[in-house]
C-alpha positions in Angstrom: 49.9 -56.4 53.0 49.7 -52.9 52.6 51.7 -49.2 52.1 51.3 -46.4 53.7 52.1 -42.4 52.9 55.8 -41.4 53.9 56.1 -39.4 57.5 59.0 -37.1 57.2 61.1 -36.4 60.6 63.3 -33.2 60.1 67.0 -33.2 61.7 67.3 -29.6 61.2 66.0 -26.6 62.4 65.5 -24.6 59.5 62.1 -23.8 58.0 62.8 -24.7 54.8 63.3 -28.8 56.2 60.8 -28.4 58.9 58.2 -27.6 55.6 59.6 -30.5 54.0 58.8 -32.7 56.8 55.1 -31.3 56.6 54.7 -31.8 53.2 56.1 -35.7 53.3 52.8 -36.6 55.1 51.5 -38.8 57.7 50.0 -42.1 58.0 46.8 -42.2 55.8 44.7 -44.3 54.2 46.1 -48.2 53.4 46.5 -48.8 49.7 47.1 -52.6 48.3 50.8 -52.5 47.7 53.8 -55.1 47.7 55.8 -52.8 49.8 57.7 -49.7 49.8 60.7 -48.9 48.1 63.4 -45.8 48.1 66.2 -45.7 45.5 69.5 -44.1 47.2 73.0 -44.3 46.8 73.5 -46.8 49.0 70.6 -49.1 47.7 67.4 -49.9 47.4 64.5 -49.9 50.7 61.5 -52.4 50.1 59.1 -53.4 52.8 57.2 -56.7 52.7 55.0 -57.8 55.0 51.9 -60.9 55.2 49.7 -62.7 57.6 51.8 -66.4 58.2 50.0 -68.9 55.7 49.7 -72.5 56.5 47.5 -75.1 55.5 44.1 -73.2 56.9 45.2 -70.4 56.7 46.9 -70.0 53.2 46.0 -67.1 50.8 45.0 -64.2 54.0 45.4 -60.7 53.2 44.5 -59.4 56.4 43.6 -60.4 60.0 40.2 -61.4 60.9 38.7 -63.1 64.0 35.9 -63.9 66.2 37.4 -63.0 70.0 34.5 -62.9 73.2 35.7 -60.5 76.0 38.4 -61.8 78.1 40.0 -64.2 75.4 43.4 -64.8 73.6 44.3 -65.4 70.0 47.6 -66.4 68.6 49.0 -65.3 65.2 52.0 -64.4 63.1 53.3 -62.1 60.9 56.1 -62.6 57.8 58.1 -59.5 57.7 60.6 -59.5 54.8 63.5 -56.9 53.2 62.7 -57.0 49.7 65.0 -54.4 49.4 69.0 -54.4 48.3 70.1 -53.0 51.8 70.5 -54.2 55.3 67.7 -52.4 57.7 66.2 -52.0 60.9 62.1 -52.7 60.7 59.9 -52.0 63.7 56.8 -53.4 63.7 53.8 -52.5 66.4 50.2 -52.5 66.1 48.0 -49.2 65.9 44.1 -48.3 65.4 42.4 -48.0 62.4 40.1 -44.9 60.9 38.6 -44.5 57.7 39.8 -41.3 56.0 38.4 -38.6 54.3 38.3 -40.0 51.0 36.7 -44.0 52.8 40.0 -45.3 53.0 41.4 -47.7 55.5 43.8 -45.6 57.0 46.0 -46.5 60.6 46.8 -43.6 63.1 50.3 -41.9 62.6 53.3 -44.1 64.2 53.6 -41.4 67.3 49.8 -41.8 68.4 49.3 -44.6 70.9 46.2 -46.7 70.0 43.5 -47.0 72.4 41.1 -49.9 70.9 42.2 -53.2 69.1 45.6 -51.4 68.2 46.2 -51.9 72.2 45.1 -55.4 72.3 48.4 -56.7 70.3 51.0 -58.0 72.2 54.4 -59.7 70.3 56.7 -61.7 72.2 58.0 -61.1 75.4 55.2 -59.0 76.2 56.5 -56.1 74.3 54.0 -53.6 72.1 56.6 -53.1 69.4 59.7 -54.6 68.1 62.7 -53.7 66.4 63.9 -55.9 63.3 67.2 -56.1 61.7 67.0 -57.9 57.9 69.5 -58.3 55.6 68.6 -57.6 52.0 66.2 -61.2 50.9 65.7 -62.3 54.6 62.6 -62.6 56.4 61.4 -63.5 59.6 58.3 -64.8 61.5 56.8 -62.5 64.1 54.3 -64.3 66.6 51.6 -62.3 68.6 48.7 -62.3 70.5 45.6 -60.5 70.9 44.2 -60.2 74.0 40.3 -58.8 74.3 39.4 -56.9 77.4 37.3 -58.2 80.0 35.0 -54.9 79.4 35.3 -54.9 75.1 32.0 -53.4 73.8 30.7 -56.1 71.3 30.7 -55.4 67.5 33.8 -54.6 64.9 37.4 -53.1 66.4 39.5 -52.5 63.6 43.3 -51.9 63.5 46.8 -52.6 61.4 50.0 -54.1 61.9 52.6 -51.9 60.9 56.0 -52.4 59.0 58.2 -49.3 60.0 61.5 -48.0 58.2 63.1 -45.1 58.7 65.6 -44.0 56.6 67.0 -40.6 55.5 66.3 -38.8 52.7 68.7 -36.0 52.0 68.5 -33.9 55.3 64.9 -35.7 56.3 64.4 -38.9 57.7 61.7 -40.6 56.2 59.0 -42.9 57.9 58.2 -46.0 55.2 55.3 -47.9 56.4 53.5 -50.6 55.3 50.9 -52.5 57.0 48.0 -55.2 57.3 44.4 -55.0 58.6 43.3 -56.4 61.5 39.5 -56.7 62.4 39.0 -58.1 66.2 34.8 -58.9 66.3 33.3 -59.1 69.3 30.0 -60.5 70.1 27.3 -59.5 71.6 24.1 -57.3 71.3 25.1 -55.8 68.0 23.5 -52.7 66.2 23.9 -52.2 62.7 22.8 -48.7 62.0 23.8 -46.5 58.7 21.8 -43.4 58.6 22.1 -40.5 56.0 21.5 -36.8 57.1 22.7 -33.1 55.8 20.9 -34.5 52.1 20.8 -31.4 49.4 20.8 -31.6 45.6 21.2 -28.5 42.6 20.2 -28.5 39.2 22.8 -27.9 36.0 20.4 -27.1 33.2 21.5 -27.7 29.9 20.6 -26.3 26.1 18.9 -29.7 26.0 15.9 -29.0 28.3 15.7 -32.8 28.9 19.0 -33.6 29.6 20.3 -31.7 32.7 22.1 -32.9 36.2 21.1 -33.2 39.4 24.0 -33.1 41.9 23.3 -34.7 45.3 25.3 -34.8 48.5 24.6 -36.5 51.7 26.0 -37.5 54.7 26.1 -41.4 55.5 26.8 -42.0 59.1 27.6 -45.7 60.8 26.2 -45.2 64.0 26.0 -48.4 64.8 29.2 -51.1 66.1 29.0 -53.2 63.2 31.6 -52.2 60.1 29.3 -52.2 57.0 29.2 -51.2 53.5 26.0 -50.5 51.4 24.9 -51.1 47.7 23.8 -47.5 46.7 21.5 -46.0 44.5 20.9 -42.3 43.9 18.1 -41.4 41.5 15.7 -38.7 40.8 12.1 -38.5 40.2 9.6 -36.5 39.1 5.6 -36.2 39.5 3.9 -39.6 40.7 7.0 -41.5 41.0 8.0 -41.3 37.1 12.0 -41.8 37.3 13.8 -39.1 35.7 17.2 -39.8 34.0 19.5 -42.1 34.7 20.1 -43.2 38.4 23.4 -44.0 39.2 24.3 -47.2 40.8 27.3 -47.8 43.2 28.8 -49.3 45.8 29.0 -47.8 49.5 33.1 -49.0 50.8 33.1 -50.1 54.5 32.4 -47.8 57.1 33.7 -48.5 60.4 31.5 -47.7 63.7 31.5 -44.4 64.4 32.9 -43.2 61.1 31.2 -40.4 59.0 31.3 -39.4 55.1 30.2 -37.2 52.5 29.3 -38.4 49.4 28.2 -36.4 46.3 26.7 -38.4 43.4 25.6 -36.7 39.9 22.5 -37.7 38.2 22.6 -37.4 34.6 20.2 -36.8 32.1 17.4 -35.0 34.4 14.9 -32.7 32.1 13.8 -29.6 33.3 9.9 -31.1 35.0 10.0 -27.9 37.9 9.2 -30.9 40.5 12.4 -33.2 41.1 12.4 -35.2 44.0 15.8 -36.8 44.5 16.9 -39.6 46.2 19.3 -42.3 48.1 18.9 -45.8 48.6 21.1 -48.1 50.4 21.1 -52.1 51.4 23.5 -52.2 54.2 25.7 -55.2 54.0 28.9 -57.1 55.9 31.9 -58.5 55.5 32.0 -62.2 55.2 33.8 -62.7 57.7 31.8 -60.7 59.9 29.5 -61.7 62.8 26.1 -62.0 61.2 23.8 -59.0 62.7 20.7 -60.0 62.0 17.9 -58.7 58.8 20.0 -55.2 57.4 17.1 -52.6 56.7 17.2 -50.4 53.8 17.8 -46.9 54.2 16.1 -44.2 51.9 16.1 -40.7 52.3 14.7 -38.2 49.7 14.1 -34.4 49.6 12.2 -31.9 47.0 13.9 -29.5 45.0 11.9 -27.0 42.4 14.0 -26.0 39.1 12.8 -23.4 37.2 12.5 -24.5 33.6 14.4 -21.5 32.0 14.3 -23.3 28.9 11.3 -24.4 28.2 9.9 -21.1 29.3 12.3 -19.6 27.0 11.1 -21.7 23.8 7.3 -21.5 25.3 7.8 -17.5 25.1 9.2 -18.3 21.4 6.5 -20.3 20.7 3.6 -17.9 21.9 5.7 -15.5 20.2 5.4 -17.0 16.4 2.0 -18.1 16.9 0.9 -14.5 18.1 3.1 -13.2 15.0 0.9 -15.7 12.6 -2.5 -14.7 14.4 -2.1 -11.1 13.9 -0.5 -11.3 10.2 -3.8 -13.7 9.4 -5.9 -11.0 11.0 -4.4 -8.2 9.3 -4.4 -9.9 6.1 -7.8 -11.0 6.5 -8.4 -7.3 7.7 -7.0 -6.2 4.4 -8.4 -8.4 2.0 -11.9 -7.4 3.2 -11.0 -4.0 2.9 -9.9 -4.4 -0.7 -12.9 -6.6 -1.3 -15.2 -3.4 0.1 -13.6 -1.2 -2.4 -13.9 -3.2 -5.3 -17.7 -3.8 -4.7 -17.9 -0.1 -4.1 -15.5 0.6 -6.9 -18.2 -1.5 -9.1 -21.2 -0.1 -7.9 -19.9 3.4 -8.4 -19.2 2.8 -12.0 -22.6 1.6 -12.5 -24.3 3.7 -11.0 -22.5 6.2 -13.1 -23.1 4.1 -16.6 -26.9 4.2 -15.4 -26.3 7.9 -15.1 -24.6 8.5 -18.6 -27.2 6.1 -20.2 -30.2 8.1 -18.3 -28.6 11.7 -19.9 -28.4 10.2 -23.0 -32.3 9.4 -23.0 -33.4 12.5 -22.2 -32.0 13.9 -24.8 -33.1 12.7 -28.0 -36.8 13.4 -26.3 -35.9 16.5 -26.1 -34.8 16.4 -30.1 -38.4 14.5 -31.2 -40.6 17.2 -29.8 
C-alpha cells in the first residue's frame, strides 16, 4: 500500500484559499507508507489499504499479472480506517506515470484513465465506489480486470486508489493512498532504453588531479517493456586509461514511453586536456515481468577538452624558476670569469711592472761603474 500528496479543493472564492488549494498539491509520485493520517478536533484520519492475502497470495505489495487481450482477472482489495473517526473512502482505479524525480506516481483523482486504469471494474460494474468505515473496520473490495480485445502487448501500469476527503480549515483536502497495479500483456515485445541530449563540464580543483566531471543525459524507454538498468557513469582519458572514480548506480523502473534526466558527478578526474566521458547501462526487468528476450547494453560516450589551468599554471612556475637558476648560473659564471680575467690581468700587470722596476734598477749601477 501506498500515500499519495494531499489535493486541496477550495470552498471559497477568495484568492488567498484558492492559493492554498494550489499549494496543497496533486497526486504525485507513490511513496511506501501505512496510510495517511490528519489530526483534527474531531479525530484522527488514517488510510489503510492492501492487496487480499491468502494462502498463494500472502505477503503482495502490489498487483501484478499476466493477462492476453480479451481476458478477465479477479482480485481484491482490503481497505481499512486506521483512523479514530468514522469516514467515507472512495476507491477507483487510475493510470500510472513516472514523475519527474522516477517515481511511481498515479494521475490526479479528476483525470479519467485511458490504459490499465480503465480496465478495472469493482462490483456491480461500477468504476469507483464509495466506502463508509467506522474507526478499526475494514472491508474486502473485489474487482476485475478486463484486457481489451485490441491491448498492445508489453507493461500497462496503474494504481488503486484509497480516497478521503476531509476539510481542513476552509479547504477540503484529498488523502490518497494507493497500490500498484501492473497488467502485462503478451506479445511481440520490444525492450528499448536509449540515452540521448548526453553533455558533461569540468570543476577543476587546486588539486590538478582531483577534479569533477558532471554528466547529464537523457535515458528514454522507447520500448513497451517497464525496465530498470544497472548504471555506470565513468570517465576516461587517452587509450582507454579510466580516470577517477566511476560512479556506480542503479537505474529505478522506467515505464514505456517515460523519459528522464539524469545527472551523475564523477569525482576525482585530473586535469589530462582529453576526457572522454561515459554511460553504461544493463537493462533489466521486474521478476514478475514477461521475459523479453537477451537485454543489450547501452553505452553512449562523448569528448570533452579541459584546459589544464593548473598544470599550465605550475608549468609556467616551473619554467619560471628554472629560467631564474639558468640565468643566475650564467651570470655568475659570467662574473666569475670576469673576476678571473682581472686577476690574471691584475697579476701580469704587477709583473710586468716588478720586471720594469728591477730593469731600472740595472741600468743604473752600470751607469755608476763606468
Amino acid at each position: 500500500m501506498q500515500s499519495f500528496p494531499t489535493r486541496a479543493r477550495p470552498i471559497s472564492r477568495l484568492a488567498a484559499l484558492l492559493a492554498l488549494a494550489f499549494l496543497a498539491g496533486t497526486a504525485a509520485a507513490i511513496a511506501p507508507a501505512a496510510g495517511s493520517f490528519a489530526e483534527g478536533d474531531d479525530g484522527t484520519i488514517g488510510i489503510s489499504g492492501a492487496p487480499l492475502a491468502d494462502a498463494n497470495t500472502t505477503g503482495r505489495t502490489r498487483f501484478s499479472y499476466q493477462v492476453s487481450p480479451g481476458q478477465t482477472v479477479e482480485d481484491a482489495y482490503v481497505v481499512a480506517n486506521t483512523g479514530t473517526v468514522a469516514q467515507t473512502f472512495a476507491v477507483f482505479a487510475t493510470d500510472a506515470f513516472n514523475s519527474e524525480d522516477g517515481g511511481y506516481g498515479l494521475l490526479d483523482t479528476g483525470v479519467a484513465p485511458s490504459d490499465a486504469g480503465a480496465w478495472v471494474v469493482f462490483d456491480g460494474g461500477t468504476t469507483k465506489l464509495d466506502i463508509l468505515l467506522q474507526p478499526g473496520e475494514s472491508k474486502v473490495v473485489p474487482f476485475s480486470v478486463t484486457v481489451p480485445a485490441d491491448a498492445a502487448p508489453g507493461d500497462h501500469a496503474a494504481g488503486i486508489v484509497i480516497s478521503a476527503v476531509s476539510p481542513d480549515g476552509q479547504v477540503l483536502v484529498d488523502r490518497r493512498v494507493g497500490t500498484r497495479l501492473y497488467v502485462r500483456v503478451p506479445g511481440e515485445l520490444q525492450p528499448n532504453l536509449t540515452v540521448s541530449s548526453m553533455t558533461a563540464s569540468y570543476e577543476p580543483t587546486l588539486n590538478p588531479f582531483a577534479g569533477d566531471t558532471t554528466v547529464t543525459f537523457t535515458v528514454r524507454n522507447a520500448g513497451n517493456v517497464a525496465l530498470g538498468a544497472d548504471m555506470i557513469v565513468g570517465v576516461t582519458g587517452v587509450f582507454g586509461v579510466g580516470l577517477g572514480a566511476a560512479v556506480e548506480e542503479e537505474l529505478s523502473e522506467m515505464l514505456p514511453g517515460s523519459t528522464r534526466t539524469v545527472t551523475v558527478v564523477v569525482p576525482g578526474v585530473g586535469q589530462w586536456v582529453y576526457l572522454n566521458p561515459y554511460v553504461s547501462m544493463a537493462p533489466k526487468v521486474d521478476p514478475e515481468a514477461l521475459n523479453p528476450g537477451p537485454l543489450s547494453v547501452v553505452h553512449r560516450d562523448i569528448v570533452i577538452f579541459v584546459v589544464p589551468w593548473v598544470l599550465l599554471a605550475l608549468v609556467v612556475i616551473g619554467l619560471g624558476v628554472w629560467a631564474w637558476i639558468r640565468f643566475s648560473r650564467s651570470r655568475n659564471d659570467r662574473n666569475a670569469k670576469a673576476w678571473i680575467e682581472h686577476t690574471e690581468a691584475e697579476a701580469r700587470r704587477k709583473a710586468d711592472a716588478e720586471r720594469d722596476l728591477v730593469g731600472a734598477g740595472e741600468g743604473s749601477r752600470g751607469v755608476s761603474e763606468s
